[in-house]
N, C-alpha and C positions, 0 to 999 in steps of 0.2 A: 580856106583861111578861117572861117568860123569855125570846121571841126578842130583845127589847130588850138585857134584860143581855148572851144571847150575842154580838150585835153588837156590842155595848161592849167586851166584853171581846177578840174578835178583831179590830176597830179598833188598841184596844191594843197587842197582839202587832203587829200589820202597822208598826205604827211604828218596831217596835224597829232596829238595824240590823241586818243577817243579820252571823252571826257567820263570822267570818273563818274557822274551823277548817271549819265546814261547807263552805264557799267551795273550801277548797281537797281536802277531802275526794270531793266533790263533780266536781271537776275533774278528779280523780285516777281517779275512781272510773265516774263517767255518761258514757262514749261523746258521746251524743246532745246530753248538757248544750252541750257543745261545739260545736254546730252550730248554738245559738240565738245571735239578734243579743242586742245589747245589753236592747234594751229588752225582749226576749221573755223573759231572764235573769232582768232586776230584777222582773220579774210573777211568774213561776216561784216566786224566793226568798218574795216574802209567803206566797204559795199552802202552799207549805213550811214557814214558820214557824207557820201555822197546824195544819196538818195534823200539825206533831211533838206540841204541846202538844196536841190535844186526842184522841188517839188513846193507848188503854192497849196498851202495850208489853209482850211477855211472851218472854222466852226459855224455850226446852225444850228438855230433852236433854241439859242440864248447861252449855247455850251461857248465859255471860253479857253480856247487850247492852251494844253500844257507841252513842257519839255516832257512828261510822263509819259500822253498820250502817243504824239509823234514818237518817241523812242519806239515805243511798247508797238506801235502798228507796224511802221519800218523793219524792225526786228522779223518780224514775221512775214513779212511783205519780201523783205530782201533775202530771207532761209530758201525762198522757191529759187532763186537763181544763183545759189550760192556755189554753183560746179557749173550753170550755162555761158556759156558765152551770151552776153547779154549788152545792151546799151541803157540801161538805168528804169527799164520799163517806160521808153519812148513815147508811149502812145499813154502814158498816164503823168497830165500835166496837173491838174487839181485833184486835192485829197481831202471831201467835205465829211465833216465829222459831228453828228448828233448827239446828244448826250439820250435818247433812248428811242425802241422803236419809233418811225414816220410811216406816213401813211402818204406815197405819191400822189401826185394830182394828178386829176382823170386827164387819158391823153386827150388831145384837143385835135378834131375833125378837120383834116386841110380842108383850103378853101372852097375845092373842086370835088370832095369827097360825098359819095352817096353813103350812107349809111344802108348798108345789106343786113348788119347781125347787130345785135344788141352791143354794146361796147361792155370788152369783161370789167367789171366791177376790181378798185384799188384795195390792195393788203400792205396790214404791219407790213417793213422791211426791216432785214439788222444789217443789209448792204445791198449797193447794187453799183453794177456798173456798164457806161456808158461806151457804143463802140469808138464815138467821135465825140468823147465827152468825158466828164469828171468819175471820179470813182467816190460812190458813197456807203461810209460806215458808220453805223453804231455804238458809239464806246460801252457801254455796259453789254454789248454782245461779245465785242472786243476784249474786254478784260475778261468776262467768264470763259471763254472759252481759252483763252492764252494762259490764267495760272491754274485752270483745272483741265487738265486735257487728259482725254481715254475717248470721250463719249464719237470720237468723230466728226464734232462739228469744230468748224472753223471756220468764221467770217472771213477775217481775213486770207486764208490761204484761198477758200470758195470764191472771190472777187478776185483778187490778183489773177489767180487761174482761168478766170474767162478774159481778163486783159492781155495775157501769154497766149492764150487762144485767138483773141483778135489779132495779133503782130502782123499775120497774111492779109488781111484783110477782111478775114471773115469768121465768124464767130460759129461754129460745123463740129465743135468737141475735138481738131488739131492741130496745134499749136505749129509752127514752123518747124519742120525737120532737117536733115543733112540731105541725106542720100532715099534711095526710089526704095530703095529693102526697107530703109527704116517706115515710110509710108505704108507698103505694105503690112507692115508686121504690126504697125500702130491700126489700121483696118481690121486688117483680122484679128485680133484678139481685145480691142475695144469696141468695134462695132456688134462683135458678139456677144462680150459683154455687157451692152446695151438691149440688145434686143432678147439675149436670159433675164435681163432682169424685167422687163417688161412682159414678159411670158412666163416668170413666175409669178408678180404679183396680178397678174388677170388669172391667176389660178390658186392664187391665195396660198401660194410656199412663200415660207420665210427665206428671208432675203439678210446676207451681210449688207451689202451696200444700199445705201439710203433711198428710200423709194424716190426722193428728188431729183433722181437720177433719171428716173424712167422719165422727165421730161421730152427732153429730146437730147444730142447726144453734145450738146455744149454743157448742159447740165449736170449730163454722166460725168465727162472729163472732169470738171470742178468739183463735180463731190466724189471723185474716186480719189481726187488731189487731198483733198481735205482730209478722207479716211487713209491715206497712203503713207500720211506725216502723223499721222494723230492716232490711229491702231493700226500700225504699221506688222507687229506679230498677228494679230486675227486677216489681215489683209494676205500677209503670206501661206498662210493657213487654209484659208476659206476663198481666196480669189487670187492663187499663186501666178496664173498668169499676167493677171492685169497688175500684180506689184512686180512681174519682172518687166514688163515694160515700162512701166514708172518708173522704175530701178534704172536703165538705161536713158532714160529721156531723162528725169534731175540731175542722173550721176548721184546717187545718192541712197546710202541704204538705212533708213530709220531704223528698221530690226534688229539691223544689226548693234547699232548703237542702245538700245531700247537693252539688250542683252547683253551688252558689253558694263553696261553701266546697273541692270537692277532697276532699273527705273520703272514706278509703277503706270503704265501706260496703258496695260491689255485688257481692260475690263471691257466685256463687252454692253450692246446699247440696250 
């Protein structure tokens, strides 16, 4: 009965028209926006209106949220599943928004916790995201990155994409797949590209993708996400494999669009 009503009531919303202001905010603001056809747009926009309304919004930091912000994030938030079959990104109920880097508070020792290593010391964030918790972002990371894009970074696509990656449950660099080939094929040609990149930078060759990657392999996935919509030609170029499976996992081909359209995207970092 309750997925009933939900469906009802995001029916509803999808009907409405997308409002103009978002439209152009949106245009002004999403790079990427710009490089979908029409009809990829008009999908996009429901996905959006959905995802505004039923996501709780919270600014921190003394930031007060705009229809700007919320547009400009969604937009980008809602491109990663814009070919998945998807439930509105489920597992992300709150979306807290700073007006510039934060600096997390040091984790706190459960009650029953010995202390064995030093506790690692808090950094700037421009996102983070929680597996059974809120997603946080940075708006001045947020906007630099969404209306100048080549360099590869991307807060938001970099967060949403470890919240795709949580869906299963676990946060291991693989989002939910179909079928047992597709697991396979996402192992072998990400887990290897994980462990080259970490076997080149402990030997000091240059690397396309972001040494942030070489964290561990949640962190590869999110930042090969990030370089797979953002230099999506040097990614086919320089890491053909790991963008054809990205290519089959979004359902989606940046390059190709990136080419169809001229659009200046390729510069490398």
């Amino acid at each position: 009965m309750f997925r009933w009503f939900t469906d009802r009531r995001r029916k509803r919303i999808r009907k409405k028209p997308f409002p103009a202001d978002w439209e152009i905010i949106i245009r002004r603001n999403v790079a990427h926006y710009r490089l979908l056809d029409e009809n990829e747009r008009a999908h996009l926009q429901k996905i959006i209106q959905v995802f505004i309304v039923e996501k709780n919004w919270e600014g921190a930091g003394g930031l007060v949220l705009t229809d700007e912000m919320r547009a400009t994030i969604s937009a980008q938030a809602c491109l990663l599943i814009l070919n998945l079959q998807h439930n509105y990104y489920r597992n992300v109920e709150s979306i807290i928004v700073y007006p510039s880097e934060v600096v997390p508070p040091q984790r706190k020792l459960a009650f029953f916790e010995t202390v064995r290593h030093p506790l690692e010391p808090t950094y700037p964030i421009a996102g983070q995201a929680f597996h059974r918790g809120p997603l946080i972002l940075v708006w001045n990371a947020v906007l630099q990155s969404s209306r100048y894009p080549g360099s590869g970074y991307n807060v938001v696509y970099h967060e949403f994409a470890h919240k795709l990656d949580m869906l299963d449950g676990a946060a291991d660099g693989t989002p939910p797949l179909k079928t047992r080939a597709e697991y396979r094929e996402w192992v072998k040609v990400l887990s290897r590209g994980y462990i080259s990149l970490k076997d080149d930078l402990e030997k000091g060759r240059e690397t396309f993708l972001d040494d942030y990657g070489a964290t561990d392999e949640a962190e590869f996935f999110a930042v090969a996400t990030e370089q797979f919509f953002d230099q999506p030609v040097l990614m086919r170029k320089y890491a053909p494999e790991i963008y054809r499976v990205l290519k089959e996992y979004y359902r989606q081909d940046p390059a190709r669009r990136v080419k169809k359209t001229n659009f200046p995207l390729a510069r490398k970092k």
